[in-house]
C-alpha positions as a Python dict, from the first residue, in 0.01 Angstrom:
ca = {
    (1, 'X'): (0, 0, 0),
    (2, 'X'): (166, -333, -14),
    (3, 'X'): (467, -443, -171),
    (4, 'X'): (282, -716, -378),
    (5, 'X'): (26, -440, -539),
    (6, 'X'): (326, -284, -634),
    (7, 'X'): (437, -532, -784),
    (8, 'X'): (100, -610, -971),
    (9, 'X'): (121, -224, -1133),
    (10, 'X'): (462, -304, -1251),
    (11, 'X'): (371, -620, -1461),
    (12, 'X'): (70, -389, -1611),
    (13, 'X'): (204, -97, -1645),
    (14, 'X'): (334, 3, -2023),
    (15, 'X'): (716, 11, -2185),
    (16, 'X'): (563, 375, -2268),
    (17, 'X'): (656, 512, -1912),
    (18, 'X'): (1067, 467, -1968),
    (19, 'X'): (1062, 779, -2128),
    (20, 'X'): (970, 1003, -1841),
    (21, 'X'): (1206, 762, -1610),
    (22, 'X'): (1507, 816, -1818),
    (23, 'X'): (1543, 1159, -1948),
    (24, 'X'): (1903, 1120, -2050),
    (25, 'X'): (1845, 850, -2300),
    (26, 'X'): (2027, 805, -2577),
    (27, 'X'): (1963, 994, -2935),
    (28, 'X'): (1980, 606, -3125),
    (29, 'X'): (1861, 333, -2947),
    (30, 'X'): (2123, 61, -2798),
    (31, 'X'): (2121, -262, -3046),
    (32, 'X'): (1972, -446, -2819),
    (33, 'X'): (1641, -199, -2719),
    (34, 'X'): (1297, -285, -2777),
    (35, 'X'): (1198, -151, -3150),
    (36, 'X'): (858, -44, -3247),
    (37, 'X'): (642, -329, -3455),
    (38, 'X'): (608, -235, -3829),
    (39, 'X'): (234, -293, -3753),
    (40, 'X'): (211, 19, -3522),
    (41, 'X'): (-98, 245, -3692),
    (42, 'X'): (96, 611, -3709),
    (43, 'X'): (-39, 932, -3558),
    (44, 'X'): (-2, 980, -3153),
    (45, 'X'): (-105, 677, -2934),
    (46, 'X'): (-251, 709, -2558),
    (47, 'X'): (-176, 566, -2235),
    (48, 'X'): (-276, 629, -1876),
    (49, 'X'): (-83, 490, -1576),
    (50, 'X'): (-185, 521, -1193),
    (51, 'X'): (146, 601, -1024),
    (52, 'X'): (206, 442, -654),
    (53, 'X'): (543, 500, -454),
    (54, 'X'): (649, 545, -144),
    (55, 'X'): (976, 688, 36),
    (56, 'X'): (1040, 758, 461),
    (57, 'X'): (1109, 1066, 430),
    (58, 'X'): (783, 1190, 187),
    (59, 'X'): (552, 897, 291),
    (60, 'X'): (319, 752, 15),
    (61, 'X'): (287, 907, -292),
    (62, 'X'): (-50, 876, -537),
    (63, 'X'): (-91, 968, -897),
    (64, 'X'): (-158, 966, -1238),
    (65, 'X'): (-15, 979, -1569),
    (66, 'X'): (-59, 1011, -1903),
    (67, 'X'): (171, 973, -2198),
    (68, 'X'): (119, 1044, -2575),
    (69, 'X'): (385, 928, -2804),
    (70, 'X'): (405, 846, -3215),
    (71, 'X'): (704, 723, -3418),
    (72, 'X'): (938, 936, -3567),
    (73, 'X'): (927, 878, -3893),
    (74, 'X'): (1183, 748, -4112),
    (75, 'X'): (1386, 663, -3797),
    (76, 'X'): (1225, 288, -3678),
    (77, 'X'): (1246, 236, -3237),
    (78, 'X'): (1287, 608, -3159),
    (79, 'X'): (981, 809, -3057),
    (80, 'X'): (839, 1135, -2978),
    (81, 'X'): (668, 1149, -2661),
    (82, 'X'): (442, 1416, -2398),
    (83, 'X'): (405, 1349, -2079),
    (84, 'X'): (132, 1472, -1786),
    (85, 'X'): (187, 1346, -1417),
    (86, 'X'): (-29, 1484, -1130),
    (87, 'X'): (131, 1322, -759),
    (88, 'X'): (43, 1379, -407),
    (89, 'X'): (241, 1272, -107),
    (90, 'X'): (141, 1225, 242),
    (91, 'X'): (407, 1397, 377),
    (92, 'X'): (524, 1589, 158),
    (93, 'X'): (465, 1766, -207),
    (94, 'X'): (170, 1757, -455),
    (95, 'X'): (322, 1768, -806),
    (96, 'X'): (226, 1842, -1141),
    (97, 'X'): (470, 1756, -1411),
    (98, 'X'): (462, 1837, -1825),
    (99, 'X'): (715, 1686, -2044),
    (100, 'X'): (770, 1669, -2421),
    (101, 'X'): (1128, 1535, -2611),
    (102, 'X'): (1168, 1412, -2931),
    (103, 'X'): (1503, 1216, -3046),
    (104, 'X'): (1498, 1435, -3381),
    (105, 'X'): (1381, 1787, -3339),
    (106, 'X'): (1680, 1901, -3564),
    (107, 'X'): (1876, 1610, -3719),
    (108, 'X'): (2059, 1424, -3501),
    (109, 'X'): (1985, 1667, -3200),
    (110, 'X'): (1730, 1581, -2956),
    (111, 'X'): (1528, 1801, -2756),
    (112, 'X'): (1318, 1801, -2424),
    (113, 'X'): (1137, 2023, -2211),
    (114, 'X'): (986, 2013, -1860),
    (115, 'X'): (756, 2206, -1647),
    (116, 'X'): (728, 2114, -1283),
    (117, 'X'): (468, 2273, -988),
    (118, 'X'): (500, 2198, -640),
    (119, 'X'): (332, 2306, -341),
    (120, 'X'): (532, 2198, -5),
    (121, 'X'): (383, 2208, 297),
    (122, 'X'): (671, 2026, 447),
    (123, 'X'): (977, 2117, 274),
    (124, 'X'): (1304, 2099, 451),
    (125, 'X'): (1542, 2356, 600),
    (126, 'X'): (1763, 2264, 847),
    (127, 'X'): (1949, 2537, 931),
    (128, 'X'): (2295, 2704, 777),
    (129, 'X'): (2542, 2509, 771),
    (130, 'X'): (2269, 2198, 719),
    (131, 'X'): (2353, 2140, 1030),
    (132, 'X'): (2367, 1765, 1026),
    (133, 'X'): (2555, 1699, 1312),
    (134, 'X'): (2448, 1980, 1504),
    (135, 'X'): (2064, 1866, 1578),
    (136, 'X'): (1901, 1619, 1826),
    (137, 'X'): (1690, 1493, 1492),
    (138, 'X'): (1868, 1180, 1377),
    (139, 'X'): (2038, 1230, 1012),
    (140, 'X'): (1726, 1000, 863),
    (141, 'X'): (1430, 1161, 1026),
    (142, 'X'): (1180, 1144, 714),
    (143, 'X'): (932, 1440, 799),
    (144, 'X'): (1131, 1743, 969),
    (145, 'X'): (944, 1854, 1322),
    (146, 'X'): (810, 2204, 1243),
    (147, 'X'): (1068, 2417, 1320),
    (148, 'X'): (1280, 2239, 1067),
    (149, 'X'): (958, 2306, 794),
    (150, 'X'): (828, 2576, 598),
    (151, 'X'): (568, 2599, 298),
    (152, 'X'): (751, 2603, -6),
    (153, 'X'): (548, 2676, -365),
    (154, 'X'): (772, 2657, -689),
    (155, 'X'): (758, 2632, -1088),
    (156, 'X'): (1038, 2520, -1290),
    (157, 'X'): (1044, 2528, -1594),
    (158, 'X'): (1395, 2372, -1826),
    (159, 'X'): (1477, 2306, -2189),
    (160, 'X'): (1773, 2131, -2286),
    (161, 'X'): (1943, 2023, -2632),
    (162, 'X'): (2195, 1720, -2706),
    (163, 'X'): (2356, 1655, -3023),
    (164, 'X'): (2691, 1515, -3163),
    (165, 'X'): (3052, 1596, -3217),
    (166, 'X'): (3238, 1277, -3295),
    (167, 'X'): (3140, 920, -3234),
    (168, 'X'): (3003, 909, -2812),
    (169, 'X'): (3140, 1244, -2795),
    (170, 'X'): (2833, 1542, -2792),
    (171, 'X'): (2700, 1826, -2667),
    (172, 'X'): (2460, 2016, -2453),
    (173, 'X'): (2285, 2327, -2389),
    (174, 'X'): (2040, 2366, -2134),
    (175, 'X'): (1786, 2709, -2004),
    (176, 'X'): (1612, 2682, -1642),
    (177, 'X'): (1386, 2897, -1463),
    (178, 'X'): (1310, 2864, -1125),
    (179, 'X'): (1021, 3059, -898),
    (180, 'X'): (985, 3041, -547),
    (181, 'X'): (748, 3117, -333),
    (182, 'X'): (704, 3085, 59),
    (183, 'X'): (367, 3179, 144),
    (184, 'X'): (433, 3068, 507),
    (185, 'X'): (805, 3056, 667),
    (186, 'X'): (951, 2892, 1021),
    (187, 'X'): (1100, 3061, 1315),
    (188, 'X'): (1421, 2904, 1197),
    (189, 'X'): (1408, 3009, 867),
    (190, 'X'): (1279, 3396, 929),
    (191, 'X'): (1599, 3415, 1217),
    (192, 'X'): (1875, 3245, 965),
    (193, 'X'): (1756, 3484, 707),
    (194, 'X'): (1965, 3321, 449),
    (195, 'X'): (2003, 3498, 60),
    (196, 'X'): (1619, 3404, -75),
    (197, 'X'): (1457, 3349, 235),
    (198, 'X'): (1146, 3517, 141),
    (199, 'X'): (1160, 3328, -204),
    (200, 'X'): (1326, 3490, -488),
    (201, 'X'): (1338, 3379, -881),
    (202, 'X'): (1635, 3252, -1055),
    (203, 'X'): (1710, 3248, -1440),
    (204, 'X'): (1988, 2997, -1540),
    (205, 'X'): (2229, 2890, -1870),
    (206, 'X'): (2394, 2610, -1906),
    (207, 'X'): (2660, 2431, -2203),
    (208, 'X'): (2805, 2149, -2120),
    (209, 'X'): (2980, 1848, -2305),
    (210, 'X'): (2879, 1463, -2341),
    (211, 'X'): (3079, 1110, -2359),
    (212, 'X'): (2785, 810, -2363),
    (213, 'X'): (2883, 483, -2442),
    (214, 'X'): (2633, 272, -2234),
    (215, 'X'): (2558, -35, -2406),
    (216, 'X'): (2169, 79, -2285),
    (217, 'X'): (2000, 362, -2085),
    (218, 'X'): (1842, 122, -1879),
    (219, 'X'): (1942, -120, -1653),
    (220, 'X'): (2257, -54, -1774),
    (221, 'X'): (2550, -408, -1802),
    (222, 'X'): (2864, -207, -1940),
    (223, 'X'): (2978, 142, -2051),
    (224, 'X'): (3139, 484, -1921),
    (225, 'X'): (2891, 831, -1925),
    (226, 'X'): (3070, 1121, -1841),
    (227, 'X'): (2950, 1470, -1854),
    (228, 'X'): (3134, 1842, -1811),
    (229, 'X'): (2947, 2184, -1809),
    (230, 'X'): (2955, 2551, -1663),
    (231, 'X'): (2669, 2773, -1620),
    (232, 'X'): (2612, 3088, -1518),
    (233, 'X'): (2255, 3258, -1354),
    (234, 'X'): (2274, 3634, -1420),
    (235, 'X'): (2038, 3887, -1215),
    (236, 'X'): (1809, 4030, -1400),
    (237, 'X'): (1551, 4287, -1273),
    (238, 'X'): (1237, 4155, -1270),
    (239, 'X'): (1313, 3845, -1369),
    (240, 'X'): (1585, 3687, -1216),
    (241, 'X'): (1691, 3777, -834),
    (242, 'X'): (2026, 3654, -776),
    (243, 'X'): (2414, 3630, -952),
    (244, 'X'): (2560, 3371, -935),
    (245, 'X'): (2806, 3101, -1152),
    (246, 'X'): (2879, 2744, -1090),
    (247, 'X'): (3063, 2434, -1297),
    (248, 'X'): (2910, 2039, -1293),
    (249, 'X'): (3126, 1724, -1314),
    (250, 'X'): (2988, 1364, -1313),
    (251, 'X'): (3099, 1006, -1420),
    (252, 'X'): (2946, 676, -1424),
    (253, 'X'): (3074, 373, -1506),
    (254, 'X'): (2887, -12, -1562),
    (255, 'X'): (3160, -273, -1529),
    (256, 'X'): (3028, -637, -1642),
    (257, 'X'): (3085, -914, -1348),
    (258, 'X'): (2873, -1236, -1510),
    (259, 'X'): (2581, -1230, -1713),
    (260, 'X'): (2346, -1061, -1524),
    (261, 'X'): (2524, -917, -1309),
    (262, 'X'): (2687, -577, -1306),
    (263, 'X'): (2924, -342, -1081),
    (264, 'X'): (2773, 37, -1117),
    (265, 'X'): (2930, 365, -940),
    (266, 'X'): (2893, 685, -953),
    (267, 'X'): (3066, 1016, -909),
    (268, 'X'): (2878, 1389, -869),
    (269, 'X'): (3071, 1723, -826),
    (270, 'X'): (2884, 2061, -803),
    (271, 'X'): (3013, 2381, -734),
    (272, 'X'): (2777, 2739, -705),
    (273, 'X'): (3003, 3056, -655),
    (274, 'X'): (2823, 3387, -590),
    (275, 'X'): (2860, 3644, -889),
    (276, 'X'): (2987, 3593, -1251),
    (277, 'X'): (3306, 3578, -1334),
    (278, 'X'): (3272, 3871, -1534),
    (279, 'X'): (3163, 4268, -1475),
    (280, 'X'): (3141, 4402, -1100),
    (281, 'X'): (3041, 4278, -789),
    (282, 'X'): (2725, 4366, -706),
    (283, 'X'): (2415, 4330, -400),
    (284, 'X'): (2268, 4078, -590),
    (285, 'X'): (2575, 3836, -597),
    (286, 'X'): (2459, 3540, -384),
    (287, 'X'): (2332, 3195, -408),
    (288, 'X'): (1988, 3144, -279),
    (289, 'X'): (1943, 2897, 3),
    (290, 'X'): (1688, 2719, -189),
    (291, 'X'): (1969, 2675, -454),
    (292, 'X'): (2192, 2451, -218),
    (293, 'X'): (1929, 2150, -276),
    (294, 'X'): (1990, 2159, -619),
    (295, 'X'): (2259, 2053, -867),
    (296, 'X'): (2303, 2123, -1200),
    (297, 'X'): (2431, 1959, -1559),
    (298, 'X'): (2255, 1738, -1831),
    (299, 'X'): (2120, 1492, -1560),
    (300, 'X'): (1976, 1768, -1328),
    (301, 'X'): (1837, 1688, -985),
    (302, 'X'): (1737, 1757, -635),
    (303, 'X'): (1970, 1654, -334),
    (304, 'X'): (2151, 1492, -136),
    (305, 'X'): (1940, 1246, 51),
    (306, 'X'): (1637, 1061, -48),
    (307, 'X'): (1608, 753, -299),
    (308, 'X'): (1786, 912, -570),
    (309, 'X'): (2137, 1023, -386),
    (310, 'X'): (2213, 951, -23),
    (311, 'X'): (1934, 656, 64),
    (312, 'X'): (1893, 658, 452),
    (313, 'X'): (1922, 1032, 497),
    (314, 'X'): (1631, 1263, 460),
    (315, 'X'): (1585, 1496, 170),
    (316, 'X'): (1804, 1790, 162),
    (317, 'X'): (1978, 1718, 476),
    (318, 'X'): (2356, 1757, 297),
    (319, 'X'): (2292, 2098, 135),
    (320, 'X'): (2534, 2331, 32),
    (321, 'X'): (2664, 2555, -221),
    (322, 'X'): (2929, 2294, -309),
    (323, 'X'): (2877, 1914, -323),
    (324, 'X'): (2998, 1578, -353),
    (325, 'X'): (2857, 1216, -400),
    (326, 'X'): (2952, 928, -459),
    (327, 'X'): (2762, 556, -492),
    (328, 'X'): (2857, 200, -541),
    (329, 'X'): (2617, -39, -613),
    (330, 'X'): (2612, -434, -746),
    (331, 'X'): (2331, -489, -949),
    (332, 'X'): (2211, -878, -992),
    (333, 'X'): (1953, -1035, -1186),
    (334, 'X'): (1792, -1387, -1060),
    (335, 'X'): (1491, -1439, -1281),
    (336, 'X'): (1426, -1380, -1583),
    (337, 'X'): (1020, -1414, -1687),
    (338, 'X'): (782, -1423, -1994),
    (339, 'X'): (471, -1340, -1931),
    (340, 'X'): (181, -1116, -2174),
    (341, 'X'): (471, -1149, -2454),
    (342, 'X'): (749, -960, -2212),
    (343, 'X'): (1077, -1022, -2017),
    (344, 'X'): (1056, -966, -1633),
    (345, 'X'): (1394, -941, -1528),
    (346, 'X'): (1373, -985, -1105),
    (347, 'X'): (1678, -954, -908),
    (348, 'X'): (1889, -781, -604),
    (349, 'X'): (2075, -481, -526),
    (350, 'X'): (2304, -377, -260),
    (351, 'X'): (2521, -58, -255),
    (352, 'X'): (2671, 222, -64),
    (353, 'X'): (2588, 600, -42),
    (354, 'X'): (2793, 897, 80),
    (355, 'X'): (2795, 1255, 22),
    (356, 'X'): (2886, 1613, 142),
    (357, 'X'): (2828, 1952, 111),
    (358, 'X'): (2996, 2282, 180),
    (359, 'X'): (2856, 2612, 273),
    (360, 'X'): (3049, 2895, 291),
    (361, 'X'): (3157, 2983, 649),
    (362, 'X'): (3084, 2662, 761),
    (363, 'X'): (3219, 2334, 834),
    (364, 'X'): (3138, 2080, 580),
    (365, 'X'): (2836, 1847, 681),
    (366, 'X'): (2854, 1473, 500),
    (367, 'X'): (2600, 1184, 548),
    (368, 'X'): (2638, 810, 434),
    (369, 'X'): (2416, 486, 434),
    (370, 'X'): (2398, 157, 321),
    (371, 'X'): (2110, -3, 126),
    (372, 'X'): (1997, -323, 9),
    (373, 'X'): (1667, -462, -212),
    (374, 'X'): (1458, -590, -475),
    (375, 'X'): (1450, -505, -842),
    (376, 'X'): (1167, -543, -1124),
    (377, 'X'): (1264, -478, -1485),
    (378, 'X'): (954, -478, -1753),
    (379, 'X'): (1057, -548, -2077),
    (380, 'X'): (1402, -318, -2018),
    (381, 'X'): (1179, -37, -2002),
    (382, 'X'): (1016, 10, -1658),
    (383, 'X'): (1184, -44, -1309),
    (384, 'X'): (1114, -84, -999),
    (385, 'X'): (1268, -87, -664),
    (386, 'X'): (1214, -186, -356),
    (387, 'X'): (1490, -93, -98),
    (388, 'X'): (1586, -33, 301),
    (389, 'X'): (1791, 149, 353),
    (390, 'X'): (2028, 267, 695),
    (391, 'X'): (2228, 609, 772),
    (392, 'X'): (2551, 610, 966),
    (393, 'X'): (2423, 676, 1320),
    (394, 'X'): (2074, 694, 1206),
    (395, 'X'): (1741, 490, 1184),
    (396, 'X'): (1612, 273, 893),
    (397, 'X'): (1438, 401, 598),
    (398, 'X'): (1218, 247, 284),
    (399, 'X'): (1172, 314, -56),
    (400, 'X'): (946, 202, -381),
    (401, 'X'): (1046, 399, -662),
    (402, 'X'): (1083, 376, -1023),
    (403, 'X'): (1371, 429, -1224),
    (404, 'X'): (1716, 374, -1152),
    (405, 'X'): (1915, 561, -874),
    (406, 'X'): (2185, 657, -1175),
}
């Protein structure tokens, strides 16, 4: 689809959508967020959004979404919201996503859930080691060749709390389950024979500690979020596969240039040991392969590569039981509109990328890239990019997603 229809969906499509694009949002709003009208009839309200991205490495993506939210009452500009996505991608996954958080479930602690199934007829695995610099496929190839694919099928399931300690400072606790499935394996795969390689199940805990002071979730001018936890995935029989331990680290920080424009970086450490650190050692001690993709904390994700980590290099391609990233980015608005009662803030970003991964036994792989594009702001709730993006020694790659990269 063309740039300009994407465009179009991003002037019509609804504030309502920032929820599921910015799961870490703040308990209170910032003072300068959008506030629900006094006029609003109470009860749960209705929208449905057609979802349209696209990204090199998973091609175009199609869906649909719909979100149900209602006011929390006594508490004007904070909402409780549910969320239903269905996505297909050309070359790539067909998702189906449920989501449900509320600001107040408790006092002042907020709660969310998510449920997430994929079926992956393409996912990644390049080898042990990730092998980055060790294949004749450059570092940004979007869709592997098929000895670099298998047929991945997964549900995840999370549920996570936040609440206060003193002033920015809070907390968090956060429960994950993970099922995987591979109904049909690669040659590459099946002789690596890494720890899960026939799919395996993984039940995780996670506490953690918070430090926000963003002047706004979104689109973010000014502020420091820093974040600190330890988890631990115990083996269960059963239920849960594999032993394992790990500890998250990450920092951002917004620094103010002009109005408009802003200086943004960010900093990601993840580290997955085999075993716990208490009791004996046992056969189940190890970190699944399909583990080294992911990394942990109250801003979970999937990585590194893609449009959310390491732009330029394809998904998974830095994988490892330990990991690093790190992105700069300078974030500038040009235009600011008005139209249907709304700001459209339009402007530019360019940034850098870098990252790398350890697995035990092997050298450590890294990838880095450079990127550069458009940005659409809807009434400081809705964002979209537009962005290409290079790898160091590799070929160009484009995105259209929505959301911020951090």
């Amino acid at each position: 689809m063309r740039v300009a229809a994407l465009f179009l969906y991003a002037f019509v499509a609804l504030p309502a959508l920032a929820a599921e694009q910015n799961p870490e949002r703040t308990s209170e709003p910032p003072p300068d967020a959008p506030t629900i009208s006094a006029d609003v009839a109470p009860g749960w309200h209705f929208v449905g959004l057609p979802l349209v991205s696209y990204g090199s490495d998973v091609g175009l993506t199609l869906g649909g979404a719909l979100f149900f939210y209602r006011d929390v009452a006594h508490h004007p500009g904070l909402q409780q919201s549910s969320t239903l996505s269905l996505s297909w991608a050309s070359r790539g996954p067909r998702n189906l996503d449920l989501g449900w958080g509320t600001p107040r479930l408790l006092g002042p602690i907020e709660g969310r859930i998510h449920l997430h199934l994929s079926d992956d007829p393409r996912m990644p695995y390049w080898g042990e080691g990730a092998q980055l610099g060790g294949l004749s496929v450059p570092a940004g190839y979007g869709t592997p060749p098929p000895e670099y694919r298998y047929h991945d099928r997964r549900a995840f399931f999370a549920a996570i709390l936040r609440g206060p300690i003193l002033g920015s400072l809070g907390w968090h606790v956060r429960g994950r389950y993970l099922n995987v499935g591979v109904p049909e394996s690669s040659a590459l795969l099946i002789t690596s024979s890494p720890p899960g390689y026939r799919g395996g199940r993984v039940l995780l805990a996670e506490a953690g500690l918070l430090y926000d002071r963003r002047d706004r979730p979104m689109a973010t001018r000014e502020g420091l979020f820093l974040s600190a936890s330890g988890f631990a995935a115990p083996f269960v029989s059963g239920v849960s596969d594999f032993a394992f331990h790990g500890y998250n680290g990450t920092a951002r920080f917004y620094v103010p240039l002009w109005p408009g424009a802003a200086l943004a970086f960010r900093g990601l450490y993840d580290h997955k040991l085999a075993g716990l650190p208490w009791g004996n050692k046992s056969d189940h001690d190890a970190v699944p392969f399909f583990e080294r993709m992911l990394y942990e904390g109250y801003t979970y994700d999937e990585g590194l590569g893609s449009a959310s980590t390491i732009r330029g290099i394809a998904r998974y391609r830095v994988a490892g039981e330990r990991k690093l990233l790190g992105n700069a980015q300078l974030r500038v608005n040009l235009l600011t509109l008005h139209l249907a009662g709304k700001d459209q803030e339009i402007g530019v970003t360019g940034g850098v990328d870098a990252g790398r991964a350890w697995q035990p036994g092997y050298e450590h792989v890294d990838g880095a890239g450079v990127a550069a594009g458009l940005r659409l702001i809807w009434d400081r709730a809705v964002l979209l990019r537009v962005e290409m993006a290079r790898a160091r020694g590799g070929d160009q790659a484009l995105y259209v997603a929505f959301g911020e990269q951090f």
